[in-house]
C-alpha positions as CSV (number, residue, x, y, z in Angstrom):
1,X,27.3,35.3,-80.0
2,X,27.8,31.5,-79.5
3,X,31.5,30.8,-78.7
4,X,31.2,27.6,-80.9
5,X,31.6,30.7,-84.1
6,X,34.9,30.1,-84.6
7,X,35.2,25.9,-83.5
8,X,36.0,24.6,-86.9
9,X,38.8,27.4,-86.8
10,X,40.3,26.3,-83.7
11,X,43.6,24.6,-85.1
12,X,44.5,27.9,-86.3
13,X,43.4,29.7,-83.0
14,X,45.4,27.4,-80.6
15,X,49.3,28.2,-82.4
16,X,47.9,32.3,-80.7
17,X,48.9,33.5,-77.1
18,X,46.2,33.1,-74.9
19,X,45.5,36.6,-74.5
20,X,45.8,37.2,-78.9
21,X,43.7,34.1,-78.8
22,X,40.5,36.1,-76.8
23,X,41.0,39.0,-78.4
24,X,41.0,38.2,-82.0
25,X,37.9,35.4,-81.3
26,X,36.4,39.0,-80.1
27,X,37.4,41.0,-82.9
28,X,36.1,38.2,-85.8
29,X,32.5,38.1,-84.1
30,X,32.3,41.7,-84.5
31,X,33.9,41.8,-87.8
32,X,31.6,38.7,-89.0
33,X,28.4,40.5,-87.6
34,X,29.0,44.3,-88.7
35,X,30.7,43.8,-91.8
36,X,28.5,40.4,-93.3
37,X,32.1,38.8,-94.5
38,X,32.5,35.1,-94.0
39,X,33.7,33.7,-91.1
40,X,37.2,32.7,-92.3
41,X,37.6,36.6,-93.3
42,X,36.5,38.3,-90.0
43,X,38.6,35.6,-88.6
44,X,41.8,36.8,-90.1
45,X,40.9,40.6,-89.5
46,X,40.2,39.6,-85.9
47,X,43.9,38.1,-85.8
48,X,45.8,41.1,-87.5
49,X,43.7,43.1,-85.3
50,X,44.6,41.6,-81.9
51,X,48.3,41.2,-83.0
52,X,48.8,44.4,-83.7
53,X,47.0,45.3,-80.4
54,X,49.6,43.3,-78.6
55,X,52.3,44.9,-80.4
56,X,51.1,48.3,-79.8
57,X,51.6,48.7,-83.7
Protein backbone atom coordinates (compact mmCIF):
# COMPACT_ATOMS: atom_id res chain seq x y z
CA UNK A 1 0.00 0.00 0.00
CA UNK A 2 1.48 3.46 -0.89
CA UNK A 3 2.18 5.45 2.29
CA UNK A 4 1.00 8.57 0.33
CA UNK A 5 -2.92 6.84 1.30
CA UNK A 6 -3.50 8.90 4.01
CA UNK A 7 -1.28 12.44 2.79
CA UNK A 8 -4.18 14.64 2.42
CA UNK A 9 -5.10 13.45 6.08
CA UNK A 10 -1.86 14.23 7.53
CA UNK A 11 -2.90 17.56 9.62
CA UNK A 12 -5.16 15.24 11.47
CA UNK A 13 -2.36 12.45 11.83
CA UNK A 14 0.39 14.80 13.13
CA UNK A 15 -1.82 16.18 16.59
CA UNK A 16 -1.28 11.63 17.32
CA UNK A 17 1.76 10.14 19.30
CA UNK A 18 4.23 8.86 17.11
CA UNK A 19 3.64 5.44 17.95
CA UNK A 20 -0.72 6.04 17.63
CA UNK A 21 0.38 7.75 14.58
CA UNK A 22 1.90 4.28 12.82
CA UNK A 23 -0.47 2.26 14.12
CA UNK A 24 -3.71 3.83 13.13
CA UNK A 25 -1.99 4.71 9.40
CA UNK A 26 -1.76 0.70 9.64
CA UNK A 27 -5.07 0.03 10.83
CA UNK A 28 -6.95 2.59 8.07
CA UNK A 29 -5.14 0.72 5.09
CA UNK A 30 -6.46 -2.37 6.26
CA UNK A 31 -9.83 -1.08 7.13
CA UNK A 32 -9.91 0.97 3.58
CA UNK A 33 -8.83 -2.31 1.66
CA UNK A 34 -11.03 -5.14 3.58
CA UNK A 35 -13.95 -3.24 4.31
CA UNK A 36 -14.32 -0.85 0.72
CA UNK A 37 -15.24 2.35 3.12
CA UNK A 38 -13.74 5.65 2.08
CA UNK A 39 -10.65 6.74 3.18
CA UNK A 40 -11.74 9.31 5.68
CA UNK A 41 -13.77 6.37 7.45
CA UNK A 42 -11.10 3.65 7.67
CA UNK A 43 -9.15 6.58 8.81
CA UNK A 44 -11.07 7.22 11.88
CA UNK A 45 -11.57 3.39 12.65
CA UNK A 46 -7.73 3.12 12.34
CA UNK A 47 -7.53 6.04 15.05
CA UNK A 48 -10.14 4.58 17.58
CA UNK A 49 -8.43 1.41 16.92
CA UNK A 50 -4.78 2.34 17.80
CA UNK A 51 -5.99 4.53 20.76
CA UNK A 52 -7.57 2.07 22.33
CA UNK A 53 -4.54 -0.23 21.64
CA UNK A 54 -2.44 2.22 23.52
CA UNK A 55 -4.84 2.40 26.24
CA UNK A 56 -5.10 -1.25 26.63
CA UNK A 57 -9.03 -0.47 26.56
Amino acid sequence: MKKELFKDCSMRLNMLDENIHKLAVKYAEEYYITNQCSKEEALERGIVKAEMEGRKL
